[in-house]
Every structure is written in C-alpha cells, then in structure tokens.
C-alpha positions as CSV (number, residue, x, y, z in Angstrom):
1,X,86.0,54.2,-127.2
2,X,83.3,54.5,-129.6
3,X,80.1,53.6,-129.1
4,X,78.3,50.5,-131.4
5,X,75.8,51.6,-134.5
6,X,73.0,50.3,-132.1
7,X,73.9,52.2,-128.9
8,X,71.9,55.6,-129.1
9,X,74.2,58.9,-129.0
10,X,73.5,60.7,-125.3
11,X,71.0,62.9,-126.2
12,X,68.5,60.1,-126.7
13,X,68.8,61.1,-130.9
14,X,69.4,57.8,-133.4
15,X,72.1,57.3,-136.0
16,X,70.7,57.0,-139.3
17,X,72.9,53.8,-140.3
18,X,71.3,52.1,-136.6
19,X,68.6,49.5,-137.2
20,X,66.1,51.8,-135.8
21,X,67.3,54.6,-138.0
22,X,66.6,52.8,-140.8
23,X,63.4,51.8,-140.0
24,X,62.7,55.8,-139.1
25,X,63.6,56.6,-142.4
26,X,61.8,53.8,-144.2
27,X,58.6,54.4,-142.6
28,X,58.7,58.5,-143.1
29,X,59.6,57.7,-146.8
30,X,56.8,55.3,-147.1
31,X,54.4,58.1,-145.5
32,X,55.5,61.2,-147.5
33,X,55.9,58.9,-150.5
34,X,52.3,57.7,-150.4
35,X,51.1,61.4,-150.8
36,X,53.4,62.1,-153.2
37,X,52.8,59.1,-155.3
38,X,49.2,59.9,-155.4
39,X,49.8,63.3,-156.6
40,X,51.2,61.8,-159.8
41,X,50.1,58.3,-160.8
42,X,46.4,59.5,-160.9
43,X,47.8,61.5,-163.9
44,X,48.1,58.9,-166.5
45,X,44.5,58.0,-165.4
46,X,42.9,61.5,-166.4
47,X,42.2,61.2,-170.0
48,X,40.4,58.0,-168.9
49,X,38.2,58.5,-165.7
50,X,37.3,62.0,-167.6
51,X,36.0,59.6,-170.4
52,X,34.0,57.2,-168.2
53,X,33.1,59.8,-165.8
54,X,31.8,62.2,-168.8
55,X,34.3,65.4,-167.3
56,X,35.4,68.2,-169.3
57,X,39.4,69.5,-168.6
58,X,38.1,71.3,-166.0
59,X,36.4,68.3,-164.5
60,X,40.5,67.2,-165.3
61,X,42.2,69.8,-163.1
62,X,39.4,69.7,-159.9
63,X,40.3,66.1,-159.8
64,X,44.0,67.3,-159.2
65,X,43.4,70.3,-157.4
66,X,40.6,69.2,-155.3
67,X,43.5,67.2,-153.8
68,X,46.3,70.1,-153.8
69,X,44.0,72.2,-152.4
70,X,43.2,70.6,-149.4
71,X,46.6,69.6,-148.9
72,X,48.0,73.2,-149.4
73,X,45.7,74.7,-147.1
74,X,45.7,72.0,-144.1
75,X,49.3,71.1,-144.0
76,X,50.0,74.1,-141.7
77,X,47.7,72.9,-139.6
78,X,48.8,69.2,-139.5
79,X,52.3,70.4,-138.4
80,X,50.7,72.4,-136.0
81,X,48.9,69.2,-134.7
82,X,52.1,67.5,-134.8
83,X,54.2,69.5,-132.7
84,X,51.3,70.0,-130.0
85,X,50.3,66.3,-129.9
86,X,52.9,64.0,-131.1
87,X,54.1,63.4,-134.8
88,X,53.7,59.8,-134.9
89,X,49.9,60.2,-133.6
90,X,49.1,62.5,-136.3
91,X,50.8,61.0,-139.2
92,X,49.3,57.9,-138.1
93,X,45.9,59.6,-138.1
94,X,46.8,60.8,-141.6
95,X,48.0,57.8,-142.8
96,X,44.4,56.1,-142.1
97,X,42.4,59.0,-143.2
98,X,44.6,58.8,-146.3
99,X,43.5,55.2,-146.8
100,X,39.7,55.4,-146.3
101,X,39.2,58.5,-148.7
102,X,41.5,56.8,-151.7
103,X,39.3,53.8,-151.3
104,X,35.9,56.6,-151.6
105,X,37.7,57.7,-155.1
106,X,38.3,54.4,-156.4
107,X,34.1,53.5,-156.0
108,X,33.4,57.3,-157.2
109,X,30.0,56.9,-159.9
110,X,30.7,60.4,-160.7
111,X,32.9,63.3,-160.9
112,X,31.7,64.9,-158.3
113,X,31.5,62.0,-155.9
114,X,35.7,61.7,-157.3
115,X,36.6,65.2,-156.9
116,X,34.7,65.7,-152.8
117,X,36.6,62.6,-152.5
118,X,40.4,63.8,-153.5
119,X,39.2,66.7,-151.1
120,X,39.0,64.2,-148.5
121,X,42.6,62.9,-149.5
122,X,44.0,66.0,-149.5
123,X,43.1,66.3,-145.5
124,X,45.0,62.9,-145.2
125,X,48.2,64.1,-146.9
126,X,47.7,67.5,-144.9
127,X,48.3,65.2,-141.6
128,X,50.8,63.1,-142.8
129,X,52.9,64.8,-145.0
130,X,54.7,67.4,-142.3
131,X,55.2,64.8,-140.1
132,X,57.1,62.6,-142.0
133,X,59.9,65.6,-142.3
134,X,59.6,66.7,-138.7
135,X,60.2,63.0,-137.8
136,X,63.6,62.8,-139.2
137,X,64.6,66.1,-138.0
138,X,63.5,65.4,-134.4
139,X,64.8,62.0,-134.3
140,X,68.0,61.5,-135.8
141,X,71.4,62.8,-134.5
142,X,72.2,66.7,-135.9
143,X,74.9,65.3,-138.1
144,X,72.8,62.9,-140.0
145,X,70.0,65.3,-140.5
146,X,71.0,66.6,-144.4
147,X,71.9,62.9,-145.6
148,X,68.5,61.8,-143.9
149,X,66.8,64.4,-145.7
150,X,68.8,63.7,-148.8
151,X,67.6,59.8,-148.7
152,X,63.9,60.9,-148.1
153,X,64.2,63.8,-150.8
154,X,65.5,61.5,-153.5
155,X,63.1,58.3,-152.3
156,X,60.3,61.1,-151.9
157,X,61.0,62.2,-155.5
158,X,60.7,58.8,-156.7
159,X,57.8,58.1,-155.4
160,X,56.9,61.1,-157.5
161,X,58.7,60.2,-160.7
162,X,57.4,56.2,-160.7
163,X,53.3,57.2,-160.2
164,X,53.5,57.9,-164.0
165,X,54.8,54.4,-164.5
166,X,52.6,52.5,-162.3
167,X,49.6,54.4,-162.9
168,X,49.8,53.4,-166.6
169,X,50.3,50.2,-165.7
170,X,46.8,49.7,-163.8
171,X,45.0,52.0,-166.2
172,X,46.3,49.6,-169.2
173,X,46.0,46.3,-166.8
174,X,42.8,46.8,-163.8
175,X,41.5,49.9,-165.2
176,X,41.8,53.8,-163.4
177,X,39.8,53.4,-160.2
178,X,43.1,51.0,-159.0
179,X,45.1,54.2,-159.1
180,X,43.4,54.7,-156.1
181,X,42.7,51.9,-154.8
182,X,46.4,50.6,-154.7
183,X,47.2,52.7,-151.7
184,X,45.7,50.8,-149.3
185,X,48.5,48.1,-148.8
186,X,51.0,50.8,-148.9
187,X,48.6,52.4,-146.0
188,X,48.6,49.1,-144.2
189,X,52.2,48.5,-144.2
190,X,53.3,52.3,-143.0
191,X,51.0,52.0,-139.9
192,X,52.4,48.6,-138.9
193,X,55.9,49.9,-139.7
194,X,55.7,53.5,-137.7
195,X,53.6,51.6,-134.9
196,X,57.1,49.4,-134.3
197,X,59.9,51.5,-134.7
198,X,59.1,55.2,-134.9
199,X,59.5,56.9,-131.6
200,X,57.2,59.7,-130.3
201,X,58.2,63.4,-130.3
202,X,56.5,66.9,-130.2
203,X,57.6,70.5,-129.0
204,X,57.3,70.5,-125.1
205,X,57.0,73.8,-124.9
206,X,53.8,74.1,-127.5
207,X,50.9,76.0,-125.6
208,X,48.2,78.3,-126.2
209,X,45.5,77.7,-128.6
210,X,45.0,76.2,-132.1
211,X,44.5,79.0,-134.8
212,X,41.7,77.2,-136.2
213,X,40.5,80.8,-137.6
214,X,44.0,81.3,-139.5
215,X,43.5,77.3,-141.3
216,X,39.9,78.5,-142.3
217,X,41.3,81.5,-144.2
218,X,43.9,79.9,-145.7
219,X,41.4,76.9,-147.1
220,X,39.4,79.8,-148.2
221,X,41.3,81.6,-149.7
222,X,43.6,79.2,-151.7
223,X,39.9,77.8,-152.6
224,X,38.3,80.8,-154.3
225,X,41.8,81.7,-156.0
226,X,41.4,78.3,-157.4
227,X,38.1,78.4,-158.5
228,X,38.8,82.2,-160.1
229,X,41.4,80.6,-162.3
230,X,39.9,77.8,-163.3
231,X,36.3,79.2,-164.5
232,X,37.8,82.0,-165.8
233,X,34.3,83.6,-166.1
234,X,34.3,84.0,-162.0
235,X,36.4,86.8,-161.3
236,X,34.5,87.2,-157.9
237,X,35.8,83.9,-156.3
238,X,39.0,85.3,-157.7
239,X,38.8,88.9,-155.9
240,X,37.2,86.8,-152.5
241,X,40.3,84.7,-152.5
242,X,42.7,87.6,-152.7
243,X,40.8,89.8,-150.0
244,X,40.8,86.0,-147.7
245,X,44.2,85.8,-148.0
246,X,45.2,89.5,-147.3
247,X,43.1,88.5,-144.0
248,X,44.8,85.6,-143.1
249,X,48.1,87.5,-143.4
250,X,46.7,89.9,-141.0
251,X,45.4,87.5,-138.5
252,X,48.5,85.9,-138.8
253,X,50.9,89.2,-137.3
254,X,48.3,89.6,-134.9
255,X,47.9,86.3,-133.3
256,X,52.2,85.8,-133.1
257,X,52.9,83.6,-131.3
258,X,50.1,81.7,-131.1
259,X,49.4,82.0,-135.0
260,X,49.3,79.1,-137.1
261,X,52.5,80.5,-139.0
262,X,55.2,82.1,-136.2
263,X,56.0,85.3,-138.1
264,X,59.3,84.8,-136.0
265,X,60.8,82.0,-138.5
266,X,60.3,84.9,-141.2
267,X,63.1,87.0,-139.8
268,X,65.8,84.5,-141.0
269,X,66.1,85.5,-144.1
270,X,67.2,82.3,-145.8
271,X,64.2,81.0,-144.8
272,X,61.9,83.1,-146.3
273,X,64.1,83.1,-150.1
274,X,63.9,79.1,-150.4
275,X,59.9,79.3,-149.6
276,X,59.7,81.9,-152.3
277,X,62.2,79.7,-155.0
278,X,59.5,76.4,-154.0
279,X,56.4,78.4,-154.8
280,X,57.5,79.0,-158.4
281,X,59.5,75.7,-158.7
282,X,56.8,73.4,-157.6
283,X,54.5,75.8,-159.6
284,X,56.1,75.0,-162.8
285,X,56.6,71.0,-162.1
286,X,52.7,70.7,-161.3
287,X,52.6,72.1,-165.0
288,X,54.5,70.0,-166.0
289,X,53.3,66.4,-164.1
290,X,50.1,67.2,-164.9
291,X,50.5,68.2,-168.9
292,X,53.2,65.7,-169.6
293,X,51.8,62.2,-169.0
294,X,48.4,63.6,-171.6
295,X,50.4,64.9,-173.9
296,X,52.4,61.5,-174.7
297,X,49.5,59.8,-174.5
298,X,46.5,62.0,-176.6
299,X,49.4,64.0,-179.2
300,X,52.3,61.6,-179.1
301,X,50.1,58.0,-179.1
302,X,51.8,56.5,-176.4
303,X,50.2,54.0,-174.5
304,X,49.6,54.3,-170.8
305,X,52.5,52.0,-169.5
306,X,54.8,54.0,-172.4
307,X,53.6,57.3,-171.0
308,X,54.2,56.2,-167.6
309,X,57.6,54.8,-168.8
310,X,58.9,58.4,-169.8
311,X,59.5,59.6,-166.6
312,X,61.5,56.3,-165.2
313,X,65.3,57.9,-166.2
314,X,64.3,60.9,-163.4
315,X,63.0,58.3,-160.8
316,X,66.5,56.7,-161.2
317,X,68.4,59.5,-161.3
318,X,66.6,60.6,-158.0
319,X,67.5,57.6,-156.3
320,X,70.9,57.4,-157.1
321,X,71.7,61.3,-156.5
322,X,69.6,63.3,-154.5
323,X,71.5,61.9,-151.0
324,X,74.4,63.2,-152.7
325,X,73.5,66.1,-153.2
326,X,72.4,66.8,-149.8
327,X,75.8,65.8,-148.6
328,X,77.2,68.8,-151.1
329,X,75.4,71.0,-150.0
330,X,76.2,70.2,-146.7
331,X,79.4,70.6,-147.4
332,X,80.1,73.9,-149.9
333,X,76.4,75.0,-148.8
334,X,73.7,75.0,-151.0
335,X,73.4,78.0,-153.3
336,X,75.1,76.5,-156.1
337,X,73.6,72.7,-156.2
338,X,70.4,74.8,-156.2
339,X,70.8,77.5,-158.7
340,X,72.4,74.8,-161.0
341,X,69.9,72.3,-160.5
342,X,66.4,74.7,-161.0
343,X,68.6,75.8,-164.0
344,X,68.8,72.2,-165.8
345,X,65.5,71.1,-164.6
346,X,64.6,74.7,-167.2
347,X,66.5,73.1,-169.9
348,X,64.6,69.6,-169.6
349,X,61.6,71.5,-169.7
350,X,62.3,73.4,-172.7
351,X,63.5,70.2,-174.4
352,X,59.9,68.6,-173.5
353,X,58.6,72.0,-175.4
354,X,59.5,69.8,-178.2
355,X,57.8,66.5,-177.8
356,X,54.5,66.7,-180.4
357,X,52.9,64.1,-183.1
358,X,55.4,60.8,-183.7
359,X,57.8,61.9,-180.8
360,X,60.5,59.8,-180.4
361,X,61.4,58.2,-177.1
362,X,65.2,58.2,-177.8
363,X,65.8,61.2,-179.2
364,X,63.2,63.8,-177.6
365,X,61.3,62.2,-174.8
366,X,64.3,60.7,-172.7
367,X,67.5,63.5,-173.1
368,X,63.9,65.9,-171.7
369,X,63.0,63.9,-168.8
370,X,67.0,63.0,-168.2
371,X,68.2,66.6,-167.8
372,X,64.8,67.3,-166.2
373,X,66.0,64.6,-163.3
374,X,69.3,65.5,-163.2
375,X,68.5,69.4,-161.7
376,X,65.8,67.4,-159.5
377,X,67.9,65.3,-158.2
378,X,70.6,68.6,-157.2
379,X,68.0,70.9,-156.2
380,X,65.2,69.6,-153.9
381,X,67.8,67.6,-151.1
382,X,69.8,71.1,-150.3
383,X,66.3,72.8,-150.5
384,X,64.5,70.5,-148.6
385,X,67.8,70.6,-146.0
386,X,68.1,74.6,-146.0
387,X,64.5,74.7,-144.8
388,X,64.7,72.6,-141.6
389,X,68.4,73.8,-140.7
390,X,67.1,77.2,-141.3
391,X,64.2,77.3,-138.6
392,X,64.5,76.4,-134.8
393,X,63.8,73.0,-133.8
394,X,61.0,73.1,-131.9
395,X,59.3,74.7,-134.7
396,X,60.8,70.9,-137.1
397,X,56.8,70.2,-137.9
398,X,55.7,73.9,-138.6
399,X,59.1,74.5,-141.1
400,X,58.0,71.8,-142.7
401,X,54.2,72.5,-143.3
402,X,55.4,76.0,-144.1
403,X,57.5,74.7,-147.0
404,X,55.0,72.0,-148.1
405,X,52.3,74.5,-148.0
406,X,54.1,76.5,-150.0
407,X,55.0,74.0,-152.7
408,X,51.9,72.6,-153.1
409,X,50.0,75.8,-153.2
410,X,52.4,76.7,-156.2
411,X,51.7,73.6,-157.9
412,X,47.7,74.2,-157.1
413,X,47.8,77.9,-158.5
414,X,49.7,77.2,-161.4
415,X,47.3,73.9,-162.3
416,X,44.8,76.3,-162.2
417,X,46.1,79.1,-164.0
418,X,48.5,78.1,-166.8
419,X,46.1,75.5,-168.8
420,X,43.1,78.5,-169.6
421,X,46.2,80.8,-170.4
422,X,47.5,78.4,-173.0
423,X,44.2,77.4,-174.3
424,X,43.7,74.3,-172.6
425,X,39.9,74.2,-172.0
426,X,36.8,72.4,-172.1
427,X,37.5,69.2,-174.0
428,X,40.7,70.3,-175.8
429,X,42.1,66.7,-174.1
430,X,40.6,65.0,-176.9
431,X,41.6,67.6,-179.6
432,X,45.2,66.6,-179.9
433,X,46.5,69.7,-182.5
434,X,44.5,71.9,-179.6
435,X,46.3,69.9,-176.2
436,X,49.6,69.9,-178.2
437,X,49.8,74.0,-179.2
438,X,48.5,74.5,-175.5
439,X,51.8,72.0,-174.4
440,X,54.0,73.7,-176.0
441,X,53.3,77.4,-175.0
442,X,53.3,75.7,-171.2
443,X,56.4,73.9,-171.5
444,X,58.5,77.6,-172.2
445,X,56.3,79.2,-169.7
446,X,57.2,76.6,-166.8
447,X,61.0,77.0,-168.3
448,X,61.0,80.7,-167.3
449,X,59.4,79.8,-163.9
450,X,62.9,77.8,-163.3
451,X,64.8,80.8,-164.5
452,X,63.3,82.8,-161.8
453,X,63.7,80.4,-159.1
454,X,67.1,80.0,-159.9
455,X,68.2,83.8,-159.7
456,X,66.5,84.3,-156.3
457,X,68.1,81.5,-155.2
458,X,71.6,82.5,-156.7
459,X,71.2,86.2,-155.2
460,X,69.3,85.3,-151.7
461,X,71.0,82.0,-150.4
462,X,74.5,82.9,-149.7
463,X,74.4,81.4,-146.1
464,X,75.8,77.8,-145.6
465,X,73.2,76.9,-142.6
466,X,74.0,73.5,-143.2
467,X,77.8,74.1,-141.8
468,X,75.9,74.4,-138.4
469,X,74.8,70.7,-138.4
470,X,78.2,69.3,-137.6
C-alpha cells in the first residue's frame, strides 16, 4: 500500500505535491524571486533616478552592475557557505542582508551612495540565491526534482518578466526609490515562511578550509573587467582583470579539492557545455532587460506602467510553461527543448530590433516579447534541470553557484560591453535618435549571442541526465 501525500518517502526526502513540499517550493521561489525581481524592476526606474540623481549612462549601468557584480563574484562563495553550514542559515542570512541594503538604496542622496549600495545587495543575493536551488535539490524526492525546478524556473522567470511591470507602476505612482524599497515585505514574509517549513540540509562531508583567496580573485577580477568595458578609456583595469582571473583559474587547480570551484564537476562534460550556453544566453538577455524597458519609454514614448506592461505576455507564458517543459525534458532529454527554445528567444530578439519611434504595442512590441517568452519558457527549466542532475549531490549548492555565477557574470560583462560598442554613452538616454540607433545594432547583436548558444547546445548536450532521476 501506498503511502499518504503527507507521509515522507524513507529516505527522509518530501514529495513536492505534500503540504510541506509546497511550502519548500514557495519559500525558495520567494527567495530566488526576490533577487531576480530586483535585477529587473529597477530598470524602468533608470531613466528617472539618473535624472534626479544627475548620472550619465554610465552612472546607468554601475547601478546595474554594481549589483551583478557582486552577485557574480560572491555567489560561489554563498553556495560554498551553504553546503558547509546549512542552506536555510545562509539564505536566511541573505535574505536579511538583502533587506537592509535595498532599504540603503531606496534613501540614496546620490549616485554613488545608490551604486555602493546595489554592491551591498548584490552580497545579499550572493547568499541567497544558490541556496534557494540547492534547497529543492536536497529536499525533495529524486523524482520530483526536474518538475520542482521546472515550477521555480518558470515562477523564478516571472519574477523576472513582472519587475518591468511593477517597477513602472511605483515609478509612475510613489516615485523610483519604492523600487527598492518594496522588497522589504517580500523579505519579511520569506524569513517567516523558510523559518516554518523549510528543513535544514548541508553536505556532511564538507571539510577543509574556505577559499576565501579564490572569492577575492574572482570579485576582482570580474570588477576590473567591468570597469575596462565600461570607461572604455581604462584599458589597465581591463588587462588587471584578465591577468586576476587567469590567477584565480590557477589557484583554483591548485587548491582541488578544497577550491572554491571542485575542478572535479568539470570532468562531466555536460556540465561544463550548459555553463558555457548560460554565459552567452544570460549575456544577451541582460542586453536585452536592461535596453528594452528605456527604449519604450525614451524612443517609443511609452509611459512607465506601458513600458513595464510589454513584457507581461513572457511573465505569463513563463508561468504557464516552464514546468512543462522541465517535465519534457525530463522525459526525451533536453537538447532539443533547449536548442529550440535559445533559437526563438533569437527571433523575439530580432523582432524587438524593430521597435523605434510610434511603435505599436499590437503589431511589434507584443509578437517580440511573445516569441521572446515562448523560447524562455522551453529553455531555462531543462537548463536549470541539466545543471543539478549533472553534478553530484553533495556538491547541490556549489552546481548551483557555479551556474548562477556564470549567468550573471554574462549578463554583467555584456551590460558592460555591448552599450559603448553600439554607441550608447554618456547621456545618449536622453537623445532618443542616438538610444534608438544604439538599440537596434544591440538587439541583432544579442540575436547572434542566441544563435551561438543554441549550436553548442545542439552539438554538446546529447546526454539525457535527466533519465537518471527516476
């Protein structure tokens, strides 16, 4: 006989349609979502806290990549922290630290005070965001591992896809600093929800010492790469970034195993080809996020709730198909959801190549973002999926700072690099025939980023690894 949805299987894991599974999932979903939201409703606030705050588009991008960075460089480390002393301590500890340094942007008097602040964030999210993945994967039964990551994909991607929406809604109604200061009930409610229902887990065979020298050079290197591409005057934070991270590669081989990365979850090969598709994916959707939501509002006219409105079709789509798409790609693996999914999300791109002056919603701005969500909404579950069932268990946190690392560094680096290459400098924000040429040229080069991604993926990922979580 069976037992009941509430009686937990032998091996002490939880059923994802239990009470408690549920509550897992909704509190690990809240968590990753509250990063991820911030990484895009402070978007449709740019044009206006670089207004008030007297910032020029470089101002513009430090306030996003003040944030990435941070994230990109920590989140190893916050894995890491995770798997040595419990995931629900640390994304707890993220979660708060999260809290206190979006309300420290929201009272910012300047843009520097704003962009130390997202900094500060970014070491939040770092703690936070790994463990909401290596929750689910230590918690829940192996069979209900790729729909749980399917659910928190497409609620994770929603999360995404709705922080246009309500960011323009408190820039139009309370004014930008509330696109900060709105996480702190969303803060509130997480701790009081993991705090209940989320159980404790970490690797109990973790030992050895922190790689606190590896974390440094990865910070510093991803932050003088940054700052090369950005000032594009400073080509010796540029060459200092290049020769940091060369280092930490180094240090990395040579401390295995007690390295920040284990060079041993390199060796499956699978592994290694959807971390290189997620660097240029996620580079070319942090193009995208952060050109998209200006361009509608300084070239097209839209307002800030309009702008914020474009991107509501992908939020749905998201919801409604990302868990399905996990449970494909469980099924007939996940090479082809993948390839076919990067591939559309290249078309929606080069369909928003065309939005300009008098766009129209109808007819250019919603078949864009549509397509757009539709290759979302197949890609990132079997992606997301493929990376945990692709690395050993005990290493559920680190596999999952690895790939978040990754993805955010690509967003980070291509922030950085793709608006000097297009032109997009100094105050061109408020030069709309300047922003819109700049938009366009970025829009085909993020296109051909997807049509990268998807060939690697097409000729690298042959292996169902998802087969094994029956």
């Amino acid at each position: 006989m069976t037992s009941g949805p509430e009686e937990p299987p032998a091996d002490g894991h939880v059923r994802l349609k239990s009470a408690r599974g549920r509550w897992i999932l909704g509190a690990t979903v809240l968590g990753s979502g509250l990063a991820l939201l911030d990484s895009t409703v402070v978007n449709v606030a740019l044009p206006f806290l670089g207004k008030e705050l007297d910032a020029g588009m470089d101002g513009l991008q430090w306030t996003i990549n003040a944030y990435t960075l941070t994230l990109a460089g920590l989140i190893l480390l916050g894995g890491s922290l995770g798997d040595r002393y419990g995931r629900r301590k640390i994304f707890l500890i993220g979660t708060v630290w999260f809290a206190v340094a979006s309300a420290l942007c929201g009272l910012s008097p300047n843009i520097e005070f704003l962009i130390t602040a997202r900094a500060l964030q970014g070491i939040g999210g770092a703690l936070l965001t790994p463990g909401s993945l290596a929750i689910i994967q230590a918690s829940f039964v192996r069979h209900d591992r790729p729909r749980a990551v399917g659910v928190w994909s497409g609620l994770g991607g929603v999360a995404s896809a709705i922080g246009p929406l309500l960011g323009g809604w408190l820039v139009q109604t309370a004014g930008w600093r509330w696109a900060f200061l709105i996480n702190l009930p969303f803060a509130l409610l997480i701790v009081f929800v993991a705090l209940r229902h989320v159980p404790e887990s970490k690797d109990e065979l973790a030992a050895g010492r922190f790689d606190v020298l590896g974390s440094v050079l990865a910070a510093l290197a991803l932050a003088g790469i940054t700052y090369g591409l950005v000032q594009k005057g400073a080509p010796l934070p540029l060459v200092a970034g290049v020769l940091l991270g060369a280092a930490f590669v180094a240090t990395q081989i040579r401390r295995s195993p007690d390295s920040l990365v284990p060079v041993s979850i390199f060796r499956n090969h699978v592994f290694t080809a959807v971390n290189v598709v997620t660097l240029i994916m996620y580079a070319a959707m942090g193009v995208v996020f952060f050109l998209l939501v200006i361009q509608l509002q300084v070239v097209s006219h839209f307002s800030p709730i309009a702008a914020g409105l474009a991107m509501l079709p992908t939020t749905i789509l998201m919801l409604l198909l990302s868990a399905r798409a996990g449970e494909v790609a469980k099924r007939f693996g996940p090479r082809w959801p993948m390839t076919c999914g990067i591939l559309l999300a290249g078309v929606g791109f080069l369909w928003m190549s065309t939005i300009g002056p008098g766009a129209s919603y109808p007819f250019q701005v919603l078949p864009a973002v549509s397509v757009f969500g539709l290759g979302l909404s197949a890609a990132v579950a079997p992606l997301t999926a493929t990376v945990l069932a692709s690395a050993d268990e005990r290493y559920a946190g680190t596999a999952s700072g690895v790939n978040n690392a990754v993805a955010r560094t690509g967003s980070l680096l291509a922030v950085a690099a793709v608006p000097p290459l297009v032109g997009l400098v100094g105050d061109a924000f408020e030069q709309p025939p300047v922003f819109d040429a700049g938009f366009k040229l970025a829009m085909l080069i993020s296109a051909g980023m997807m049509v990268v991604s998807a060939l690697i993926t097409f000729f690298t990922i042959r292996t169902n690894v998802l087969a094994t979580e029956d």
